[in-house]
C-alpha positions as CSV (number, residue, x, y, z in Angstrom):
1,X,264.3,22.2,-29.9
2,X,267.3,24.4,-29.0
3,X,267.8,25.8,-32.1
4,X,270.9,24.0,-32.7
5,X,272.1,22.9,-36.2
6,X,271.6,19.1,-36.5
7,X,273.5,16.7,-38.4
8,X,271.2,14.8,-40.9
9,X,271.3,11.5,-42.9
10,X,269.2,11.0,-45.7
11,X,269.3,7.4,-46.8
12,X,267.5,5.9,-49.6
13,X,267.5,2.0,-50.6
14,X,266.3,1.7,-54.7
15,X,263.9,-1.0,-55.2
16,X,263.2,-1.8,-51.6
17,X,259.2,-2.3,-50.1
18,X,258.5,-1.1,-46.7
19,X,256.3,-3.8,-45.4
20,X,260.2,-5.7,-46.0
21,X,261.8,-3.4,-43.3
22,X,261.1,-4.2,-39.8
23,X,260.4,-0.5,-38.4
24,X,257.4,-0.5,-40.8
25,X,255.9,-2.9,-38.5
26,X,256.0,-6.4,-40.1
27,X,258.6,-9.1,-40.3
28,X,260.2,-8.3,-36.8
29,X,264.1,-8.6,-36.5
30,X,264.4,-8.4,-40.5
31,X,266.4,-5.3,-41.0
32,X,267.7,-5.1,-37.1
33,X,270.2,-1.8,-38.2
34,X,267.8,0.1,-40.1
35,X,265.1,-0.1,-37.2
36,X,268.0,1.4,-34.3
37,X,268.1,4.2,-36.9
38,X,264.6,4.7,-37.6
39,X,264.3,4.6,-33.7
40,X,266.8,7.3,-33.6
41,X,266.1,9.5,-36.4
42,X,263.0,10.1,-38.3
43,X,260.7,7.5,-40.1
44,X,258.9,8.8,-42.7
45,X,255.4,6.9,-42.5
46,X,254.4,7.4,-46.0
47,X,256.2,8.1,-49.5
48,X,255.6,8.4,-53.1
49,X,258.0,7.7,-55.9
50,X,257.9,9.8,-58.5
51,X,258.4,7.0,-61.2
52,X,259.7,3.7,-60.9
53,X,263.4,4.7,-62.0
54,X,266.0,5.6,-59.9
55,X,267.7,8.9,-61.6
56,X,264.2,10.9,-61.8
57,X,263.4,10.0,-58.5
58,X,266.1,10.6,-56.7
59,X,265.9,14.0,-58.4
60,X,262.7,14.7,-57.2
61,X,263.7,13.7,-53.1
62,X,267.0,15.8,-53.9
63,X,264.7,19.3,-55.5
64,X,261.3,18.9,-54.4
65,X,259.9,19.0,-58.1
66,X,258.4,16.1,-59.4
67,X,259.3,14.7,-62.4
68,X,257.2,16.3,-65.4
69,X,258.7,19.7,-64.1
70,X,262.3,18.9,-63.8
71,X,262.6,16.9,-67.1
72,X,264.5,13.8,-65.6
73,X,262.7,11.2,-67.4
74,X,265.1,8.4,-67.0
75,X,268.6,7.0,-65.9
76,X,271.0,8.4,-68.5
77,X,269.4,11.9,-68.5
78,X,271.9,14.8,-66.9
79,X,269.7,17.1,-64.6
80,X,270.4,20.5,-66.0
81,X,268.0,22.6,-64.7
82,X,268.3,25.8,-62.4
83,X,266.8,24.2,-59.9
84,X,269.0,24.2,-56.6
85,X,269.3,20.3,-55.1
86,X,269.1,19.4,-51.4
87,X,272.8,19.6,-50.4
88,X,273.2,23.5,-52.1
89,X,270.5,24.7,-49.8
90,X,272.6,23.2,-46.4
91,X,275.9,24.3,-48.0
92,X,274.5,27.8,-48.1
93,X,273.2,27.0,-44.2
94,X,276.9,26.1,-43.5
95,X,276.6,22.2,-43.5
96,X,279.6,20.7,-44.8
97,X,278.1,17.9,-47.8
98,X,278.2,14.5,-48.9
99,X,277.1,12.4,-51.3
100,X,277.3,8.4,-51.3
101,X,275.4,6.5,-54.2
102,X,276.1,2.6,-55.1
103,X,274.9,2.9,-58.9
104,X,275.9,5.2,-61.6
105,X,272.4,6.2,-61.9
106,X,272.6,8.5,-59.2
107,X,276.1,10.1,-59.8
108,X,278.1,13.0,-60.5
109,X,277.9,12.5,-64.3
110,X,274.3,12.9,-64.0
111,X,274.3,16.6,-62.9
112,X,273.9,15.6,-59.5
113,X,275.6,19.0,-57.6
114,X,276.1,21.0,-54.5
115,X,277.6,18.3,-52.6
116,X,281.6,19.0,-50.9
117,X,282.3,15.5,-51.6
118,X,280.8,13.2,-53.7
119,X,281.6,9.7,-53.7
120,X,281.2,9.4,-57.9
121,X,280.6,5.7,-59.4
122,X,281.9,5.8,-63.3
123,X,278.9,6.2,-66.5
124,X,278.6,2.6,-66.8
125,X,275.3,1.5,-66.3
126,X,276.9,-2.2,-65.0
127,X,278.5,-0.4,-61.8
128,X,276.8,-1.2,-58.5
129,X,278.8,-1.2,-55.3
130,X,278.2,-3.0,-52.5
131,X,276.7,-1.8,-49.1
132,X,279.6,-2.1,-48.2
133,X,281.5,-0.4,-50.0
134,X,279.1,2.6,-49.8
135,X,279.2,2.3,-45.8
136,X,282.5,2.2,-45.8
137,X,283.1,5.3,-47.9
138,X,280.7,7.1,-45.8
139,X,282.4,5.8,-42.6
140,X,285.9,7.4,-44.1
141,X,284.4,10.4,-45.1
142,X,282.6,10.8,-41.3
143,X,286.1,9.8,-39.6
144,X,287.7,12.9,-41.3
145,X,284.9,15.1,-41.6
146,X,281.8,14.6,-39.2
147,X,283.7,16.4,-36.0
148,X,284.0,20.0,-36.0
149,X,282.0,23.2,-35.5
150,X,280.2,22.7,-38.7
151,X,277.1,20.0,-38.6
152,X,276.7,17.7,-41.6
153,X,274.5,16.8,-44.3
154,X,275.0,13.3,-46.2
155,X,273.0,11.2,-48.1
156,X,273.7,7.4,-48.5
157,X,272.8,5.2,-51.5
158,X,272.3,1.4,-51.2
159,X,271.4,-0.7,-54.0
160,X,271.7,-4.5,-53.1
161,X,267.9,-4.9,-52.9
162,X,268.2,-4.2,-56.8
163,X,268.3,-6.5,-59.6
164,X,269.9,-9.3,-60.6
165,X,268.2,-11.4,-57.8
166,X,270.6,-14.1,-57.8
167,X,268.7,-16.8,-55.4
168,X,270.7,-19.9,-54.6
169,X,270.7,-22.9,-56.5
170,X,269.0,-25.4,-54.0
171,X,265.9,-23.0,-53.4
């Protein structure tokens, strides 16, 4: 390591089981762009969600304190706590930060803080946006932001693994 800062990505896909993406090591070819960044980046090999909702455990990947400390106990609850979040601690490293989340249960509204930017998705529980939309965003926000002297930290959001599973009709 040269001691260089490095830009980093932290992505997180809600609801999604890693024997279903490819660079886990079963169904080959199924999730081709995730594996080139997994082969790029850094692969965590093993995980543990805090609880099976999305707000509190996002808290917990974004603090480092697990549930039961923090308080977040469900979607809707606003993370008040003194507790600094991921993207503070880079700010205060110099990283310029930003935040990308497809549902409104990890957003802005929700206390969610020390990001630059923060792509925000409105209180209404019935907002999703697509990956799409997300990558998009993210893709705007590197365009005018990801050059420069100063390295980046971003985290992406992707819920289209989620619910409502909408199969199609002939299946």
């Amino acid at each position: 390591w040269d001691g260089a800062k490095r830009n980093l990505v932290i992505m997180t896909l809600d609801t999604t089981r890693a024997d279903h993406i490819s660079a886990y090591g079963k169904h080959p070819g199924l999730t081709p762009n995730i594996d080139k960044l997994a082969a790029s980046g850094t692969l965590f090999l093993k995980g543990t969600s805090q609880t099976n909702q999305t707000n509190p455990s996002h808290v917990s990947v974004m603090t480092g304190v697990m549930g039961i400390e923090h308080g977040i106990l469900d979607n809707e609850h606003q993370f008040e706590g003194e507790t600094d979040m991921l993207p503070a601690a880079f700010k205060r490293a110099g990283y310029k930060t930003a935040g990308f989340p497809s549902s409104s249960h990890v957003s802005k509204w929700l206390g969610w803080r020390g990001f630059d930017d923060i792509y925000d998705v409105p209180p209404d529980s019935k907002t999703y946006l697509s990956s799409k939309q997300v990558t998009d965003k993210t893709i705007e926000w590197l365009d005018a932001n990801g050059g420069g002297d100063k390295p980046f930290f971003i985290w992406v959001h992707y819920w289209d693994a989620h619910a409502p599973y909408n199969p199609p009709k002939d299946v």
